[in-house]
C-alpha positions as CSV (number, residue, x, y, z in Angstrom):
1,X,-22.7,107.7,69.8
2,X,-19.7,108.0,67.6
3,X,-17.7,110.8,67.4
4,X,-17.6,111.7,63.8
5,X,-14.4,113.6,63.4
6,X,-12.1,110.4,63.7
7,X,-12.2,108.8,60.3
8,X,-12.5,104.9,61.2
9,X,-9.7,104.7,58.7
10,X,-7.0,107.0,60.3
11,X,-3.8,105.9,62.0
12,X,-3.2,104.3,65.5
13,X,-0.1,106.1,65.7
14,X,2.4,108.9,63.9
15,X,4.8,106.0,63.1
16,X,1.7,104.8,60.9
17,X,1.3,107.9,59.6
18,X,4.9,108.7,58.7
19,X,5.1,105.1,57.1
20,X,2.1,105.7,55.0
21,X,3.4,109.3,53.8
22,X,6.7,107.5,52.8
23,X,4.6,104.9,51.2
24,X,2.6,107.6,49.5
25,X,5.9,109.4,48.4
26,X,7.8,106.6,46.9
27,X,4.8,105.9,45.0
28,X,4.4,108.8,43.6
29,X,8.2,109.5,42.6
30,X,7.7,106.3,40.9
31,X,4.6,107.0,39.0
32,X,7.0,110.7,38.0
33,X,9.5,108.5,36.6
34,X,7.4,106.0,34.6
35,X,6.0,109.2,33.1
36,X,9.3,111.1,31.9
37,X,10.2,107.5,31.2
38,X,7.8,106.9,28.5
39,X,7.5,110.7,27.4
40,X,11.8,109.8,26.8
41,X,10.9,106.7,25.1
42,X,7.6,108.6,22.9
43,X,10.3,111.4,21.3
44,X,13.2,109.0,21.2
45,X,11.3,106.6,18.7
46,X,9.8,109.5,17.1
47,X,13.6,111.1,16.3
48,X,14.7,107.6,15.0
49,X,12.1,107.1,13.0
50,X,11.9,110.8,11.5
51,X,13.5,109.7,8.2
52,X,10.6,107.4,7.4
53,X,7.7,109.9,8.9
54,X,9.4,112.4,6.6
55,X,9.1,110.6,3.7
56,X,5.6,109.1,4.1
57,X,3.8,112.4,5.6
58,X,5.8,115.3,4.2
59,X,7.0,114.0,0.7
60,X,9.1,116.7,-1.3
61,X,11.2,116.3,-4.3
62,X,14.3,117.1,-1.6
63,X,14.7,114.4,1.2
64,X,16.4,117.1,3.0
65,X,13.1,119.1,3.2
66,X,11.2,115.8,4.4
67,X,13.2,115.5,7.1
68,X,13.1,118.7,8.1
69,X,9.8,118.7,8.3
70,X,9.6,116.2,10.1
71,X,11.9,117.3,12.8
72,X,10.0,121.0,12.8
73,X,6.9,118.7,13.7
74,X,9.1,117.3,16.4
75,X,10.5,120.2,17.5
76,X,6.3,122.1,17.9
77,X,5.6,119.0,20.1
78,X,8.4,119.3,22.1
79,X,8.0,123.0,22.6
80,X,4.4,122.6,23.3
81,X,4.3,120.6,26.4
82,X,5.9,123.0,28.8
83,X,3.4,126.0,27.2
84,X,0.9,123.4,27.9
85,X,2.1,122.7,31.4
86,X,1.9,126.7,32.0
87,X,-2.0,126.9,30.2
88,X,-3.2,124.4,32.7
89,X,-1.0,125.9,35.3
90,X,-3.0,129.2,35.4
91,X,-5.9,127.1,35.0
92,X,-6.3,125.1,37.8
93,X,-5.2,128.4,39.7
94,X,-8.1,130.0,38.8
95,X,-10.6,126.9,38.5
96,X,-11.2,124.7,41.2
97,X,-8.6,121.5,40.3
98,X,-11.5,118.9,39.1
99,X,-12.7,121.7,36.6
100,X,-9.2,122.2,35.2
101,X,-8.6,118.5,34.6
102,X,-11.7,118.3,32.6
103,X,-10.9,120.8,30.5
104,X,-7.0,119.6,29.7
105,X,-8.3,116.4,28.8
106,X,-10.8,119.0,26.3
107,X,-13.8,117.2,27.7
108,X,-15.9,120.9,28.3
């Protein structure tokens, strides 16, 4: 008879384990950088190209007001991810974590 509270999976030793937490970690420091890496790269396009997205989705009879604009719509999205970050904050503290996800990705 097996005994069922060793997972047939788990480590031979606590070097094994320590080397798969460090594993674990640097994986996931690198998956946090790839993300604030391309969230960089998303707004930096976006501010070099607010001249054009301006003029093509706020068109005024002053470019000035285009661009701002522009920028303001910049500016809400930039605001809005760490309110965002707070909303599903409280949420997965009062929803079990599954639940939460599914309702930031708006899937209800």
């Amino acid at each position: 008879m097996q005994n069922s509270s060793v997972s047939p999976q788990a480590p031979a030793s606590l070097i094994e384990l320590s080397a798969h937490t460090r594993a674990h970690k640097k994986r996931m420091a690198w998956a946090a950088a790839m993300g604030n890496g391309l969230e960089t790269y998303d707004f930096t396009v976006y501010s070099f190209s607010a001249v054009a997205i301006g003029k093509l989705f706020f068109p005024s009879d002053s470019a000035f007001a285009s661009l701002l604009l522009s920028l303001l719509t910049f500016g809400a999205g930039f605001a809005m991810r760490p309110i965002g970050a707070w909303f599903i904050g409280q949420l997965a503290r009062t929803c079990p974590a599954a639940r939460a996800a599914v309702r930031g990705a708006g899937n209800d």
